[in-house]
N, C-alpha and C positions, 0 to 999 in steps of 0.2 A: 197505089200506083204499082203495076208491076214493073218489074225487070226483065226487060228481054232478053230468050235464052245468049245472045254472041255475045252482051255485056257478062252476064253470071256467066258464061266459059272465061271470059277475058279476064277478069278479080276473082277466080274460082275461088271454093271454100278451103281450099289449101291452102291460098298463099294466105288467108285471115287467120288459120291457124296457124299458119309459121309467125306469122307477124304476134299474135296474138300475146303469147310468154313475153315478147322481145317489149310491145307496148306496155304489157304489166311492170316487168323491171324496171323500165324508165320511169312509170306512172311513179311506183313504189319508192324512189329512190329521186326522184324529182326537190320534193319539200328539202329532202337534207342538202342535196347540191343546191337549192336556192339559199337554204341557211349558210353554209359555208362561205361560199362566193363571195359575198362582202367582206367579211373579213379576210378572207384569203387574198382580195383585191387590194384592201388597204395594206393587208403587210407587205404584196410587192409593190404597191406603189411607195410604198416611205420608203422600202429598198433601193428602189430605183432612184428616191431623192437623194438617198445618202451616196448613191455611186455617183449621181453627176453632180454634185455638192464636191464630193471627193476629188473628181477627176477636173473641176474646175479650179480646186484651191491648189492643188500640184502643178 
């Protein structure tokens, strides 16, 4: 299928290469912010139990 010339001026191959690095990095760097995440959810969330646990026993 080709692509007609207005659409390839419109997403030129500029903006793919600027985009390009920016989508690597997140690609790159995705897996460990999905490992993290949970548990970084679970310590604020018990955090959060303990402060309205706290603030309800006062």
């Amino acid at each position: 299928m080709a692509v007609s010339p207005k659409i390839g001026k419109m997403h030129g191959p500029d903006r793919a290469s600027v985009l390009a690095p920016v989508h690597g990095a997140i690609g790159a760097r995705l897996p460990k912010l999905l490992q993290d995440y949970p548990g970084r959810f679970l310590n604020s969330s018990r955090r959060l139990k303990n402060s309205v646990m706290a603030s309800l026993s006062s």
